[in-house]
C-alpha positions as CSV (number, residue, x, y, z in Angstrom):
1,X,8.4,-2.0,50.5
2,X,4.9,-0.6,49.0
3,X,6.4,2.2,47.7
4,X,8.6,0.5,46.0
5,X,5.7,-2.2,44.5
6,X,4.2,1.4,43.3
7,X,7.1,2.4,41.6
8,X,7.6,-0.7,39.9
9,X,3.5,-0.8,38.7
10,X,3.8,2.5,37.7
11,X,6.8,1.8,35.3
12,X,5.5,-1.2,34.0
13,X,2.0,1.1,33.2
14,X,4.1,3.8,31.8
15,X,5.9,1.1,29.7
16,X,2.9,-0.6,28.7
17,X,1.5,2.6,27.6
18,X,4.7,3.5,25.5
19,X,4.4,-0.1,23.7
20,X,0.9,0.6,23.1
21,X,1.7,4.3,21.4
22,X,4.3,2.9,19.4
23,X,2.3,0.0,17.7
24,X,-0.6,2.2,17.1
25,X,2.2,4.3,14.9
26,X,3.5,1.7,13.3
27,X,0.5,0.2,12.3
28,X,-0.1,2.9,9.3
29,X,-2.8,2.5,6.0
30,X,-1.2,0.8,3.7
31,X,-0.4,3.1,0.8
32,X,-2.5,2.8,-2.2
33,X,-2.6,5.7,-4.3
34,X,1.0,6.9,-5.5
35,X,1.1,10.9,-5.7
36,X,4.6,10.9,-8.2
37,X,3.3,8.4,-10.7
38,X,2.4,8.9,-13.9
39,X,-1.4,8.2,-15.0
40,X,-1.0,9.0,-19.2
41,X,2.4,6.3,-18.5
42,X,0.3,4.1,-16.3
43,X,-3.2,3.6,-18.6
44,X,-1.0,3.3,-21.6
45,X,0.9,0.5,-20.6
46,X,-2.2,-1.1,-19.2
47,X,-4.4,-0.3,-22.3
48,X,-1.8,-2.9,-24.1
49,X,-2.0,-5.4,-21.3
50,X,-5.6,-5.0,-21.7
51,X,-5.7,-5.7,-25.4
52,X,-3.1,-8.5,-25.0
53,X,-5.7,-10.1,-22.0
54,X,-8.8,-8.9,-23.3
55,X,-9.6,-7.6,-20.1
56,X,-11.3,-3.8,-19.7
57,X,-9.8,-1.2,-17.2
58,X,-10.9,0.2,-14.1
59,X,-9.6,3.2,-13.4
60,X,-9.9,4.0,-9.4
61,X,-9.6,7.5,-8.3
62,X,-9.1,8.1,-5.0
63,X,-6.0,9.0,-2.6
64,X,-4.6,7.6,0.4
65,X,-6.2,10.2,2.1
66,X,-9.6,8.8,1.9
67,X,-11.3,6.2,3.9
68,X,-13.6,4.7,1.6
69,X,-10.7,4.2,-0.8
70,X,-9.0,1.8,1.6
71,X,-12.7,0.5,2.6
72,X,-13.2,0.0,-1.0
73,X,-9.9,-1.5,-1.7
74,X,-10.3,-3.8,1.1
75,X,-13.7,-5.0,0.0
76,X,-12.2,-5.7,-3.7
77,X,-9.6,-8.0,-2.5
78,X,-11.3,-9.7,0.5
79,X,-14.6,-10.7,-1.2
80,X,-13.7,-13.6,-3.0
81,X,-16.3,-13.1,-5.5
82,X,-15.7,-9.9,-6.4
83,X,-11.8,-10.2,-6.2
84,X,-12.3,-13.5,-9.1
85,X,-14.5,-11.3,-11.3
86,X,-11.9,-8.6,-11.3
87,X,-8.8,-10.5,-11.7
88,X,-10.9,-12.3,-14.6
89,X,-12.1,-9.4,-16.2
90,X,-10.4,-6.3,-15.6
91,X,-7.1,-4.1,-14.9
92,X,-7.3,-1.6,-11.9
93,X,-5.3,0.8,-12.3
94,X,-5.2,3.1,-9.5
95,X,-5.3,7.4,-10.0
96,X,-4.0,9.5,-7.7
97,X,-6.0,12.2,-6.2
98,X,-4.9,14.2,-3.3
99,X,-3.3,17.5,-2.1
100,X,0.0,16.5,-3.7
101,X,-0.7,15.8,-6.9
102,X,-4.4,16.3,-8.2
103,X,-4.0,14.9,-11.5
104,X,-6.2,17.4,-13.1
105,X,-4.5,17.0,-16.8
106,X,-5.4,13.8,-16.8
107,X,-8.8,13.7,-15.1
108,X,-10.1,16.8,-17.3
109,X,-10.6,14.4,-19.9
110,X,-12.9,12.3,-18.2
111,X,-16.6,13.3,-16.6
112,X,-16.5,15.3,-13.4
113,X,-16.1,13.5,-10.3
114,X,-18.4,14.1,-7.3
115,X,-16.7,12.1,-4.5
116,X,-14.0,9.3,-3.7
117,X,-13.3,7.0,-4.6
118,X,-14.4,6.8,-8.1
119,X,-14.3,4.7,-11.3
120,X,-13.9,4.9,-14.8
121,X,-14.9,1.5,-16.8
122,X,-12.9,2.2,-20.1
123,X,-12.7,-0.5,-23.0
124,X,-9.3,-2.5,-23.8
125,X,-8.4,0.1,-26.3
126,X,-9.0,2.8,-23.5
127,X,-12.4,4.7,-24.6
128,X,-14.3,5.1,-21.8
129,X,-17.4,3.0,-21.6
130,X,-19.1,4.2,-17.7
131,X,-18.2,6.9,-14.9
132,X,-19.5,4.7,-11.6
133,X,-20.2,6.8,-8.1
134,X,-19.2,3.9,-5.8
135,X,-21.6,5.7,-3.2
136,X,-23.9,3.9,-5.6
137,X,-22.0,0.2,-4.7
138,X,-22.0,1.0,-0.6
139,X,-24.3,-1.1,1.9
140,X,-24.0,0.8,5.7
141,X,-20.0,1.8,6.6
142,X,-19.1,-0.8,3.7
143,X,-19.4,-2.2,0.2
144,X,-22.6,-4.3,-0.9
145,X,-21.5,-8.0,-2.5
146,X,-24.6,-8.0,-4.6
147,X,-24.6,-4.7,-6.3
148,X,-20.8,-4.8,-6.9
149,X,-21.2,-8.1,-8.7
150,X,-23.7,-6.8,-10.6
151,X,-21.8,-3.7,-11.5
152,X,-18.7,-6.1,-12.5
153,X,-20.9,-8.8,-14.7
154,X,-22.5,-6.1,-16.2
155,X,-19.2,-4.5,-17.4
156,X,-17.1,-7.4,-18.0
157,X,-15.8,-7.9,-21.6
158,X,-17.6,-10.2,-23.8
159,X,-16.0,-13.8,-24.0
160,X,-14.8,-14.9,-27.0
């Protein structure tokens, strides 16, 4: 009788641990960056919803790759704050930068990047305005409310 109570705990561990592999799998980074889309197709159209809203454009490099571009993304739409400024003001448009696609036509014409992720403030009409390091924005293993605020008000559009 006790060897079968240790069979039947040691399937129940081994099915325990099975469970437990397969929900850590499944629970996978949501995908952010998108290595077969177009960036010249994807600030065009938003450089007319811009103009349209007047609303300026982010433009965040990064790739799914990175940590601090899920950290950052997270911070953006879980800091209510910050996520009202942006919808308010701005267009994020997110640039892909990884091992599949580097996007180097289209980042050669901005200033060289140093790390990930990375913006690019650009006007409605798509000139850009500000390259921002967002090491610049972090506070410990995240994002600091005040400074990104401050970053957003002071790159907002003008009202009319």
């Amino acid at each position: 009788m006790m060897f079968m109570k240790f069979k039947i705990e040691q399937i129940l561990f081994f099915c325990l641990l099975i469970s437990l592999q397969s929900f850590s799998q499944t629970e996978k980074r949501e995908k952010l960056f998108d290595p077969t889309r177009n960036p010249f197709d994807d600030l065009k159209s938003n450089t007319e919803l811009a103009q349209n809203t007047n609303k300026r454009i982010i433009l965040d490099i990064g790739g799914d790759w990175c940590v601090w571009c899920h950290r950052i993304d997270a911070f953006m739409n879980g800091t209510k704050e910050v996520k009202s400024l942006l919808d308010e003001n701005f267009i994020v448009v997110k640039i892909n930068y990884s091992k599949e696609n580097k996007n180097e036509k289209f980042l050669s014409q901005y200033p060289a990047i140093e790390g990930y992720p990375h913006f690019f403030v650009l006007e409605k009409d798509g000139m850009l305005l500000h390259s921002q390091n967002t090491g610049e924005l972090e506070k410990d293993k995240d994002y600091d409310a005040e400074k990104f605020i401050a970053f957003l008000n002071k790159w907002k559009p003008a009202k009319k």
